[in-house]
Rosetta silent file (secondary structure, phi, psi, omega in degrees, C-alpha in Angstrom):
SEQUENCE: XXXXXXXXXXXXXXXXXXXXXXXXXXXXXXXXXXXXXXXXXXXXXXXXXXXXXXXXXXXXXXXXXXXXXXXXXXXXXXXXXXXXXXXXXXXXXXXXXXXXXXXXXXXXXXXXXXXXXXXXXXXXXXXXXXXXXXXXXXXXXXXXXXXXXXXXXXXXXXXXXXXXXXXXXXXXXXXXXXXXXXXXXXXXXXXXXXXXXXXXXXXXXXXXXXXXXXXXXXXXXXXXXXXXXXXXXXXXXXXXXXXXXXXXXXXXXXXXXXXXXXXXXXXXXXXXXXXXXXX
SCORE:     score description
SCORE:     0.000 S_00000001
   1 L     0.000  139.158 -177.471  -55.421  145.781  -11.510 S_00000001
   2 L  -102.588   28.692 -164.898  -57.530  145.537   -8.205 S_00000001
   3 L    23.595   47.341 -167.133  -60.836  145.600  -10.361 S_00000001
   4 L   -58.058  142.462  168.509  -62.147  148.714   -8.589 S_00000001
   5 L   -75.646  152.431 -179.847  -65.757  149.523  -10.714 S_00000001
   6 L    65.797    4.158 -168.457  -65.402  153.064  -12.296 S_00000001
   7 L   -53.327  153.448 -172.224  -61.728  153.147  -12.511 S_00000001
   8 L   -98.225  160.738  176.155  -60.989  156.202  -15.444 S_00000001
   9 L  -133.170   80.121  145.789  -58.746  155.503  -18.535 S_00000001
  10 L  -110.157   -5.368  179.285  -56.996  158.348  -18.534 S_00000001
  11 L  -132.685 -176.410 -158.015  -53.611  157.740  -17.844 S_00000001
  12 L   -64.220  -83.996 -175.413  -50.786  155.158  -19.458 S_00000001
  13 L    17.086  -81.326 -166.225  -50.607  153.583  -15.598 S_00000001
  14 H   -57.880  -53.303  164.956  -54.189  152.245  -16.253 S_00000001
  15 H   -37.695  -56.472 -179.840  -52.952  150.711  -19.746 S_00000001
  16 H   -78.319  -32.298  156.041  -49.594  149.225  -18.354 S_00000001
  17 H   -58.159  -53.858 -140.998  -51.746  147.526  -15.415 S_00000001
  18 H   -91.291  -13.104  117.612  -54.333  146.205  -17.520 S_00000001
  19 H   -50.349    2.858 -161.055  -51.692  145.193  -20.126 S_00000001
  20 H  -123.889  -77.166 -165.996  -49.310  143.404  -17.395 S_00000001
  21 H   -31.430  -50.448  159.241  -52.753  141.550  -16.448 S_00000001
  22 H  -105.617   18.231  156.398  -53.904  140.145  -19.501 S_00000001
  23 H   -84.363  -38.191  171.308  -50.247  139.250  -20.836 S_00000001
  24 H   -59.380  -49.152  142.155  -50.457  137.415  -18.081 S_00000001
  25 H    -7.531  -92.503  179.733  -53.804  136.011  -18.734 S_00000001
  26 H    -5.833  -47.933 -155.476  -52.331  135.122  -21.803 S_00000001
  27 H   -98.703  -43.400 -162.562  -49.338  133.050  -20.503 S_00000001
  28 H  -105.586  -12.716 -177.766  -51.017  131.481  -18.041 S_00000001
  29 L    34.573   72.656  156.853  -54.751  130.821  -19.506 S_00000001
  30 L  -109.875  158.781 -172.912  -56.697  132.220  -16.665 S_00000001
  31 L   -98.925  177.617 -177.073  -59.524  134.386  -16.623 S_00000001
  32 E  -157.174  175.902 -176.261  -60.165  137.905  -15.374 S_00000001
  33 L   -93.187  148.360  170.438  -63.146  140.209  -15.161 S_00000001
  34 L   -21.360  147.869  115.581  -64.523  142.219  -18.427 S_00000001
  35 L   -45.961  -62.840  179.620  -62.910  145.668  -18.612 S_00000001
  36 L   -67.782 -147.800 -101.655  -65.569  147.831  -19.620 S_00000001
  37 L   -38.008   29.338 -176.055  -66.940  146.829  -16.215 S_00000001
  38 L  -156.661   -2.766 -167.889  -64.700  148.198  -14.315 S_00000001
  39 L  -152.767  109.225  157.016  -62.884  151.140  -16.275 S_00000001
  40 L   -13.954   89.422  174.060  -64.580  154.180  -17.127 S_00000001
  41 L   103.154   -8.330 -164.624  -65.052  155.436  -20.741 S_00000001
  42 L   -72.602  108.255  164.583  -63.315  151.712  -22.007 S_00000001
  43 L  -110.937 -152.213 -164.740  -64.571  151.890  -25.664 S_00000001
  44 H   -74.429  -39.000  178.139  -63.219  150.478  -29.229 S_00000001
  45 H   -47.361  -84.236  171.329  -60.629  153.458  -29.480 S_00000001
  46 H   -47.435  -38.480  165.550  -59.401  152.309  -25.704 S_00000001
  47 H   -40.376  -49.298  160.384  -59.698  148.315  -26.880 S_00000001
  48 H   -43.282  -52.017 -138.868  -57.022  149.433  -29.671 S_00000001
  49 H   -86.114  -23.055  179.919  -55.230  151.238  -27.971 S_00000001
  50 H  -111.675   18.026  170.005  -54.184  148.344  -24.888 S_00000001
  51 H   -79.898  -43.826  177.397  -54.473  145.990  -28.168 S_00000001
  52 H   -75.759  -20.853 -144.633  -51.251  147.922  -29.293 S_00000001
  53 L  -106.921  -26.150 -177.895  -49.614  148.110  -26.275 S_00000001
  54 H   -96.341  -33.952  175.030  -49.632  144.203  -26.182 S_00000001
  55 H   -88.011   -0.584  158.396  -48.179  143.792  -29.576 S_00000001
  56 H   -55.195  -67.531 -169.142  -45.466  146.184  -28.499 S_00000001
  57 H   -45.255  -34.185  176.012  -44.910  143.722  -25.637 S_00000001
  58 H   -63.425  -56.865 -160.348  -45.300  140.591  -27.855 S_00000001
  59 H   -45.631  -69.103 -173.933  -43.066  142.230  -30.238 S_00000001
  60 H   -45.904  -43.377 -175.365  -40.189  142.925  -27.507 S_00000001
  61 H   -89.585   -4.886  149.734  -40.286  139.107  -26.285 S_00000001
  62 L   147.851  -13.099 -154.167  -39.449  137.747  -29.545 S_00000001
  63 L   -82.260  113.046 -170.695  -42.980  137.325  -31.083 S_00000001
  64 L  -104.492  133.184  178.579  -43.158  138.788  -34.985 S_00000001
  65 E   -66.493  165.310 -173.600  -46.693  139.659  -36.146 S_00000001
  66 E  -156.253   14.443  122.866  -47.463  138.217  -39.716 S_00000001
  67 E   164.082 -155.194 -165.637  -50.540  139.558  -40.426 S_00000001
  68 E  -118.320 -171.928 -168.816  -54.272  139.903  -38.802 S_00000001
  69 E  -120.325  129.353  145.687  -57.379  138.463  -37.546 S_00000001
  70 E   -57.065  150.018  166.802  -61.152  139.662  -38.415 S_00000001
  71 E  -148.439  136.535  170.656  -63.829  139.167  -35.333 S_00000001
  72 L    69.429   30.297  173.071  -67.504  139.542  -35.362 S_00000001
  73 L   -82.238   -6.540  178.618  -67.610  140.009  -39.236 S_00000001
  74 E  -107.443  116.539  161.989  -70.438  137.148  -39.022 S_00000001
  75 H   -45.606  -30.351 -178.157  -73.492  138.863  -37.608 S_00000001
  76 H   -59.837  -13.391 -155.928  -75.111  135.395  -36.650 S_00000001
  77 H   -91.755  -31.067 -138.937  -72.317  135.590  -33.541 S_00000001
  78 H   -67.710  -66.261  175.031  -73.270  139.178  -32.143 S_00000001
  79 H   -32.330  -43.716 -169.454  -76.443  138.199  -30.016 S_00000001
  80 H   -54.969  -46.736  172.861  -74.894  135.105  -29.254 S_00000001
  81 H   -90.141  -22.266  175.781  -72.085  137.131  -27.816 S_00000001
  82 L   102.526   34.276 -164.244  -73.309  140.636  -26.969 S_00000001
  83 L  -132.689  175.733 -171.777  -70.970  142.536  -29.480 S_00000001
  84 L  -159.897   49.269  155.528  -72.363  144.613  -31.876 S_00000001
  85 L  -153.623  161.194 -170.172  -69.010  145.606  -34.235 S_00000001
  86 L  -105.463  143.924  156.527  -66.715  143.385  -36.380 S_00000001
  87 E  -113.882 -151.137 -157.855  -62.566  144.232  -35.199 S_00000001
  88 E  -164.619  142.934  158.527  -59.217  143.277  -36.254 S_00000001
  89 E  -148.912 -155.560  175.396  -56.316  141.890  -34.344 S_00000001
  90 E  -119.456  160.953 -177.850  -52.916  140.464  -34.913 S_00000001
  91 E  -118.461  150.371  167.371  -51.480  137.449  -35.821 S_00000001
  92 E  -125.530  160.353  126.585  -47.712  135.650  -35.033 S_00000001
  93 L   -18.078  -67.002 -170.152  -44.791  133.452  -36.355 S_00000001
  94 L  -130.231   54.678  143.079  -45.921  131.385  -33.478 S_00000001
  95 L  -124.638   -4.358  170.394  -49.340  131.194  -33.890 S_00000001
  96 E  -109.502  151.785  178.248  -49.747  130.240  -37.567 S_00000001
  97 E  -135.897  153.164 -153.289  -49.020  127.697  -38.751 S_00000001
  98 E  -136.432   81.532 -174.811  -48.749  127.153  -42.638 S_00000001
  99 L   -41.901  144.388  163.454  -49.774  123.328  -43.488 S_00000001
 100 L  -109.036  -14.644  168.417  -47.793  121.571  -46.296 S_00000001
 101 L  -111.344 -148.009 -149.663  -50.640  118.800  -47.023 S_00000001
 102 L  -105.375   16.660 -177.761  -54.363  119.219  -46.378 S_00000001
 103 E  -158.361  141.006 -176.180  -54.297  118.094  -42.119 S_00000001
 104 E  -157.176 -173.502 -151.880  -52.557  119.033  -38.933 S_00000001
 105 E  -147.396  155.898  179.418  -52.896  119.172  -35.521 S_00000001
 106 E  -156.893  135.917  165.270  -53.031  122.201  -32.531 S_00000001
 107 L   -85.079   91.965 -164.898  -52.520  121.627  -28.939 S_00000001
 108 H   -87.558   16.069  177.924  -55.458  123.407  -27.139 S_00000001
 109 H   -61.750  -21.256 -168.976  -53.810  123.238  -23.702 S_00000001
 110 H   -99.523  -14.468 -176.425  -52.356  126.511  -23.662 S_00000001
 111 L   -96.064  165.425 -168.566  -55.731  128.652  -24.362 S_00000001
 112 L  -122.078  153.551 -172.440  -58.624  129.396  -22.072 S_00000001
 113 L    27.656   60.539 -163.049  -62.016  128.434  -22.701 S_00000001
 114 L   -70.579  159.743  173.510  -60.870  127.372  -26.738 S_00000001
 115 E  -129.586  119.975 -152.637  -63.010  127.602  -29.775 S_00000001
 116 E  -119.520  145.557 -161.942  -62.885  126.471  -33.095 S_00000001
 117 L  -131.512  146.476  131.711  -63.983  129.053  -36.325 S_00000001
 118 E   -97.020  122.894 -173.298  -63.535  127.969  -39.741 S_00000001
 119 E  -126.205  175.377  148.673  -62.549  130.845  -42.124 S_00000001
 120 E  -103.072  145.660  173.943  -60.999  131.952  -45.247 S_00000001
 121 E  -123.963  136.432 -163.502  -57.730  132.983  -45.313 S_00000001
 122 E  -124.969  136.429 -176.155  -56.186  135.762  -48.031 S_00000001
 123 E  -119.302  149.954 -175.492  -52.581  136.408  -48.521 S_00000001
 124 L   -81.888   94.443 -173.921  -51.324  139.718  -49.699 S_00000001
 125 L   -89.524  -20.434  170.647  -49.169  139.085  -52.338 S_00000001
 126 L  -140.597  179.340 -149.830  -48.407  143.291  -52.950 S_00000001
 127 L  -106.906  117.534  171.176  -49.151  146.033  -50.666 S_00000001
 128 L   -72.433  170.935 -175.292  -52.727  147.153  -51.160 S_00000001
 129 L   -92.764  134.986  -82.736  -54.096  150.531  -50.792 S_00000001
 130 L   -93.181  -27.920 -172.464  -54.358  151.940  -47.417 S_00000001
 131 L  -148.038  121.415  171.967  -58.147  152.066  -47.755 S_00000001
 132 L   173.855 -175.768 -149.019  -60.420  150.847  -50.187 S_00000001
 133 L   -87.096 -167.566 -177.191  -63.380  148.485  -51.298 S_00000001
 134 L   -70.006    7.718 -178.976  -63.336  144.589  -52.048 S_00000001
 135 L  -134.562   98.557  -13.693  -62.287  144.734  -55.562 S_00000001
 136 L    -8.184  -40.237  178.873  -59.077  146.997  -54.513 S_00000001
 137 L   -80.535  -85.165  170.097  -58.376  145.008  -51.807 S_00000001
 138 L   -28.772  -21.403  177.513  -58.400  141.650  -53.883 S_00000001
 139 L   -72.930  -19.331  173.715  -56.740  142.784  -56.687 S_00000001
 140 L  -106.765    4.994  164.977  -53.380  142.360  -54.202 S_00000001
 141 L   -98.686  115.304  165.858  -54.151  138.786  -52.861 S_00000001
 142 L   -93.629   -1.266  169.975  -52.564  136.115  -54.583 S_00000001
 143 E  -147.422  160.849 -178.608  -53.578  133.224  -52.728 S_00000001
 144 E  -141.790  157.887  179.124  -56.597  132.306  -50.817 S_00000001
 145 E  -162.877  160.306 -174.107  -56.981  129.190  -48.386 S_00000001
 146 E   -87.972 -179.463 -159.672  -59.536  127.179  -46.024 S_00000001
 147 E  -164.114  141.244  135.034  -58.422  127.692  -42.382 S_00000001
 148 E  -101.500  128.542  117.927  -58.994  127.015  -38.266 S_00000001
 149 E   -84.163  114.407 -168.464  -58.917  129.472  -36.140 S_00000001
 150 E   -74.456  124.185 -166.047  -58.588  128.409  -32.630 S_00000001
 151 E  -120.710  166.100 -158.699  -59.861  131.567  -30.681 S_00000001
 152 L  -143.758  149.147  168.754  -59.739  131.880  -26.522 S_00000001
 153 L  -140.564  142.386 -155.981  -61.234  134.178  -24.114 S_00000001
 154 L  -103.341  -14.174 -177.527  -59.714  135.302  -20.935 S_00000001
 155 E  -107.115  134.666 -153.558  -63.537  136.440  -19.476 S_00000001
 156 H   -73.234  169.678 -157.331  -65.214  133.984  -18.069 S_00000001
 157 H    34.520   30.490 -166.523  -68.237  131.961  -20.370 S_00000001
 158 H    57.980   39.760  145.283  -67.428  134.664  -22.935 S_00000001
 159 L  -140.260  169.843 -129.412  -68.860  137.209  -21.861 S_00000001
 160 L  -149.192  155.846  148.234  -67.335  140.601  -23.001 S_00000001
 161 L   -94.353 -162.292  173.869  -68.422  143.496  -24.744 S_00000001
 162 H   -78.964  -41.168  179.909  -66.201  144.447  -28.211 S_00000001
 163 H   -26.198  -62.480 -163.024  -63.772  146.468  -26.533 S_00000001
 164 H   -49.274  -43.654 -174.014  -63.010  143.850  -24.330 S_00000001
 165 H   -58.488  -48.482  172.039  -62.568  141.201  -26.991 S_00000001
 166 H   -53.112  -24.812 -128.367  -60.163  143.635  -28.993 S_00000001
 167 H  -125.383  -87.496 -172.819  -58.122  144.528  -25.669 S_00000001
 168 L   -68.757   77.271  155.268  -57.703  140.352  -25.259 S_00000001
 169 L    62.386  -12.359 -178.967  -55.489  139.711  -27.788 S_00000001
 170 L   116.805  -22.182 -168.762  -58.202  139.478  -30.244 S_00000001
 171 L    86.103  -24.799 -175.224  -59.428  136.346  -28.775 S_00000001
 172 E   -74.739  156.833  149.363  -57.140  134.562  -30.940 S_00000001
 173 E  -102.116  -57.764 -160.798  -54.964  131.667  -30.215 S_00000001
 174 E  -152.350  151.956 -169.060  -53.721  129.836  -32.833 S_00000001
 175 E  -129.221  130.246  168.030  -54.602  129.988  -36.964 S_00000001
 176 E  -115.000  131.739 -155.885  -54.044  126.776  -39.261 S_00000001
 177 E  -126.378  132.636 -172.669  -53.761  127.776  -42.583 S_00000001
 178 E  -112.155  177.648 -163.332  -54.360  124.484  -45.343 S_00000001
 179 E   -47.114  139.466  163.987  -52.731  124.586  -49.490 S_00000001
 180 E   -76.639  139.802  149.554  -53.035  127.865  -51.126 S_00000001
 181 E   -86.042  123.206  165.483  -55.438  128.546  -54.324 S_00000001
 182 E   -67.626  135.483 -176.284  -53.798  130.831  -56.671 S_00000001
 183 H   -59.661  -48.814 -163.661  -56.701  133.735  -57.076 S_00000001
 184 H   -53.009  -13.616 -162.632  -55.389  133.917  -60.741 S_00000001
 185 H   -97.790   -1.941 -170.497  -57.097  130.281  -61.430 S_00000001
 186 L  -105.696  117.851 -167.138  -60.576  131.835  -60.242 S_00000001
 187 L   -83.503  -25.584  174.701  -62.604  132.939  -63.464 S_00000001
 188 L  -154.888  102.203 -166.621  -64.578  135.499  -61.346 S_00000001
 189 H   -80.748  -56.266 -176.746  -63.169  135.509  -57.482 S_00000001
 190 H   -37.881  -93.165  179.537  -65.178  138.308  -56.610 S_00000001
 191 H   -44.495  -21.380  153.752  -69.122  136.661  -56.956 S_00000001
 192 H   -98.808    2.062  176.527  -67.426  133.002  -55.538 S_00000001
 193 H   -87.485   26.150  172.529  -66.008  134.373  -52.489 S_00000001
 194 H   -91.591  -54.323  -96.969  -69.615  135.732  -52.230 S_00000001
 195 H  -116.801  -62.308 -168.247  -71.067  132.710  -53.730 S_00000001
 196 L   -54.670  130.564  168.814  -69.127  129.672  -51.871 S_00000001
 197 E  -114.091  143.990 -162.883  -69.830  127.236  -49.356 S_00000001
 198 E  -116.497 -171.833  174.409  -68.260  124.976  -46.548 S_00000001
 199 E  -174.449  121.835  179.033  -69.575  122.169  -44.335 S_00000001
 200 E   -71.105  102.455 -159.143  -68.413  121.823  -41.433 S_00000001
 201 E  -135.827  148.268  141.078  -67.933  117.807  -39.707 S_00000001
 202 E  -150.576  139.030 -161.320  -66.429  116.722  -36.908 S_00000001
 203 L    38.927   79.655 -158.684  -65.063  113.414  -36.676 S_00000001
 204 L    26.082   41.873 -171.195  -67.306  112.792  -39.975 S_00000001
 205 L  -110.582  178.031  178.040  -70.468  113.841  -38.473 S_00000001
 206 L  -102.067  115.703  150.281  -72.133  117.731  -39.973 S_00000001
 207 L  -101.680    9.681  163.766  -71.776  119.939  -37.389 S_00000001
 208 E   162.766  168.459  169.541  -72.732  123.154  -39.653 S_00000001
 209 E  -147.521  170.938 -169.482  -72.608  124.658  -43.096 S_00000001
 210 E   165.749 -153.366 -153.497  -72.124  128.201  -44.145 S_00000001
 211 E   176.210  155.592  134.473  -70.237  130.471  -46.669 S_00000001
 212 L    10.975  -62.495 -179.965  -68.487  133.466  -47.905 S_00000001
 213 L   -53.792  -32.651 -145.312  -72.041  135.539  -47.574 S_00000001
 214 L   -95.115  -29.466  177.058  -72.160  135.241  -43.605 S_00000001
 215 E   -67.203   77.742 -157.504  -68.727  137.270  -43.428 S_00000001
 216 L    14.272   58.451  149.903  -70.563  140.534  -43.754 S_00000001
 217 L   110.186  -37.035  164.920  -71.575  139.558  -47.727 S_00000001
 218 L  -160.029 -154.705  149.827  -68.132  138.098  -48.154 S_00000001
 219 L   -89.282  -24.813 -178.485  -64.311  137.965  -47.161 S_00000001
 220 L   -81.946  -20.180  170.728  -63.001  140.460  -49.121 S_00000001
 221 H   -52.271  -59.556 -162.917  -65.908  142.768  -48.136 S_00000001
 222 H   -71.225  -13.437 -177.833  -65.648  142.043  -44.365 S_00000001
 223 H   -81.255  -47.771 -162.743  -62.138  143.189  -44.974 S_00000001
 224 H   -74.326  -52.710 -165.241  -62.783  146.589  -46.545 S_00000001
 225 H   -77.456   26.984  146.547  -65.320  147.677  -44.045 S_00000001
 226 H  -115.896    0.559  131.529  -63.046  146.989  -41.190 S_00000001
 227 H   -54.131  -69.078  152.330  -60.239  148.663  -42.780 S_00000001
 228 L    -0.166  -58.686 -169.214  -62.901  151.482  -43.150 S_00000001
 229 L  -101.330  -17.100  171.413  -63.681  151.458  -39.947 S_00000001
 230 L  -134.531   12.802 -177.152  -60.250  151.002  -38.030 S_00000001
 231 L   -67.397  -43.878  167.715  -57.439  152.076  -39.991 S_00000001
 232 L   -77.739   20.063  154.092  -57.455  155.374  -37.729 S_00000001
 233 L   -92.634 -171.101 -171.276  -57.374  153.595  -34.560 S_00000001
 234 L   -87.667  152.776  176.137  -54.347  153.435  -32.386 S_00000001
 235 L    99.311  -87.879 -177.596  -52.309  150.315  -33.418 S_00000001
 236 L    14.504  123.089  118.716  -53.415  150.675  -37.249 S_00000001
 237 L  -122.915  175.220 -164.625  -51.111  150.027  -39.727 S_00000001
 238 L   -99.479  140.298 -137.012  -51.718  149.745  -43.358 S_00000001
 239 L   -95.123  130.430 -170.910  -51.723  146.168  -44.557 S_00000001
 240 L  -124.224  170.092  166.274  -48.693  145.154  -46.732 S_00000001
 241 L   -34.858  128.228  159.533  -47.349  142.527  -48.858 S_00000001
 242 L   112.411  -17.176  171.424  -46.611  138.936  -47.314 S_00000001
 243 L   -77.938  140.379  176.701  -49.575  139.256  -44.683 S_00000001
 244 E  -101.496  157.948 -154.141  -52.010  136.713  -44.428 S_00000001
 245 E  -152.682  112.907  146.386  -55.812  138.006  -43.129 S_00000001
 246 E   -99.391  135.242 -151.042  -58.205  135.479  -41.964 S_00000001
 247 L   -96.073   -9.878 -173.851  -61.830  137.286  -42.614 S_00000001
 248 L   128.212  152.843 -175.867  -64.113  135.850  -39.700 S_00000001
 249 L   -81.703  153.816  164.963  -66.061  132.038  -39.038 S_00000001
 250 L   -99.463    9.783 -168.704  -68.166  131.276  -41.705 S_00000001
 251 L  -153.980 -169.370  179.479  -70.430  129.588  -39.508 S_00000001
 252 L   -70.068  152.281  158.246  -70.960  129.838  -35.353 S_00000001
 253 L   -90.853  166.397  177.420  -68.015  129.112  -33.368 S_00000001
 254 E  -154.200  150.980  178.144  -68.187  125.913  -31.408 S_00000001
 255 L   -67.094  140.811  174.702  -65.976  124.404  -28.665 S_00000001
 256 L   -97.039 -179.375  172.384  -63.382  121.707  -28.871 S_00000001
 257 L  -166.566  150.963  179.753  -62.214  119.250  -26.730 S_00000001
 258 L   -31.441  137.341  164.414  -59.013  116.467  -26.756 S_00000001
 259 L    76.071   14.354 -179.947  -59.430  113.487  -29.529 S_00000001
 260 E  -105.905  157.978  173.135  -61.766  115.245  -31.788 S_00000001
 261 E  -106.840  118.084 -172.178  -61.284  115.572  -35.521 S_00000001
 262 E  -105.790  161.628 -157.162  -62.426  118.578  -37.534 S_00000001
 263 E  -138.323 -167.179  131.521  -62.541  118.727  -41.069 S_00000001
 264 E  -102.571  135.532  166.473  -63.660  121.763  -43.849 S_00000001
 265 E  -136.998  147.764  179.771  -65.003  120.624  -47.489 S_00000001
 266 E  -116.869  154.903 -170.394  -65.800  123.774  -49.547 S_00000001
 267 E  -151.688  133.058 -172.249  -68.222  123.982  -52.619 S_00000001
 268 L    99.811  -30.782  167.425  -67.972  126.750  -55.128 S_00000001
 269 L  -121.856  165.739  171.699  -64.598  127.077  -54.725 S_00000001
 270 L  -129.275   89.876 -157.722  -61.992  124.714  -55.467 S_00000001
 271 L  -105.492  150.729  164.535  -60.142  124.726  -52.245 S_00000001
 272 L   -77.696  120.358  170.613  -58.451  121.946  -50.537 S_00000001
 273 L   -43.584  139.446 -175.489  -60.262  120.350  -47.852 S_00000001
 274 E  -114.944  146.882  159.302  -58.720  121.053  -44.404 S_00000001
 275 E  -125.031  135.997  173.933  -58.318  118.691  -40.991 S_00000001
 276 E  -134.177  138.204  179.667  -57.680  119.415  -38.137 S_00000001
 277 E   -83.159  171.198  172.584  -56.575  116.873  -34.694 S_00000001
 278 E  -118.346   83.628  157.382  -57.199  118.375  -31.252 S_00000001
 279 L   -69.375    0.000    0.000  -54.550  117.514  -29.245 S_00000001
């Protein structure tokens, strides 16, 4: 792309540059300029639509998706960022990673301008139905877990509208997923994943606290209404058994840097505390 202002997105051409561009991005964790400021008409529909076109491409080089990401389901982020819709993206094989104790490590060298989100994460244990609310959707998650997401942005200081952020990969980098809670051990899951709270430390200091509620009233909520809201975009498919779904930060994101330790402790639920090093 020669970042001409006004360019139209009407034809694939315009897709297959601006896919070639930020796969590159990607690989190389350099920045580029916003899209909608430079390409005509680029809305959520178009964001989708060179969002699929990259998980073709992922797909083709070896990379298998394994389930998605929420973004912007906590409203506290949107000023902060300019966006003003929650999306969805994909997940890989080799970007999750699936802890066997309660601490690991992620090497933030390969992402540009990284960020660290603490979420819940919900695994699919059967294939839920294609559309429907937070007590439909939950009834087919058999495990739940505390989480990092590391998340990256290819425009520089972040800032993006939503398109753009769907269109770059999602923002994500890399998801650490700590021990599953069986749902079945939760006497009413619905009212604590409303209900529940985390605190946030790094390297045993408070750096935030926050909860279930700030992911638009919960996780399984923030789930339905962006199923709601994007299952008939391009890329969509309907979410099946064995995917894992991390729902959104439960608090602000905040940046990392090399030697720090981050940790999760949850209240309300009775989830295993997570850590994570920053190599």
């Amino acid at each position: 792309m020669d970042g001409s202002a006004g360019l139209p997105m009407a034809s694939d051409g315009v897709i297959d540059a601006l896919a070639d561009e930020l796969l590159d991005a990607l690989d190389r964790a350099v920045l580029v300029p916003p899209i909608t400021g430079r390409v005509t008409g680029f809305d959520l529909a178009a964001g989708y639509a060179l969002a699929a076109e990259l998980v073709q491409r992922r797909r083709a080089r070896g990379e298998r998706p394994v389930g998605r990401k929420l973004g912007f389901t906590n409203r506290a982020v949107w000023d902060l960022l300019g966006v003003d819709a929650p999306f969805w993206g994909t997940v890989y094989d080799n970007t999750v990673t699936l802890l066997d104790g309660s601490s690991g490590r992620v090497a933030i060298g390969p992402f540009a301008q990284p960020h660290l989100e603490p979420e819940l994460v919900l695994h699919f244990g059967s294939t839920p139905p294609a559309v429907g609310g937070e007590a439909d959707l939950l009834a087919h998650v058999d495990w739940i877990a505390l989480g990092f997401e590391i998340v990256q942005c290819h425009f520089s200081e972040w800032t993006f509208q939503t398109a753009d952020a769907i269109a770059d990969v999602g923002v994500h980098g890399a998801l650490v997923v700590g021990p599953p809670h069986h749902l079945a051990r939760i006497p009413d899951p619905l009212a604590a994943l409303r209900t529940f709270t985390i605190d946030l430390m790094r390297d045993s200091e408070s750096q935030a606290r926050g909860g279930g509620a700030n992911v638009l009233g919960s996780p399984p909520r923030a789930l339905a209404e962006v199923v709601a809201a994007a299952h008939d975009m391009p890329g969509w498919q309907t979410l099946r058994a064995g995917e894992i779904v991390t729902t959104g930060t439960l608090t602000a994101l905040h940046p990392v840097r090399l030697g720090e330790t981050w940790r999760i402790e949850a209240t309300g639920l009775d989830l295993v505390e997570v850590e994570l090093s920053i190599g």
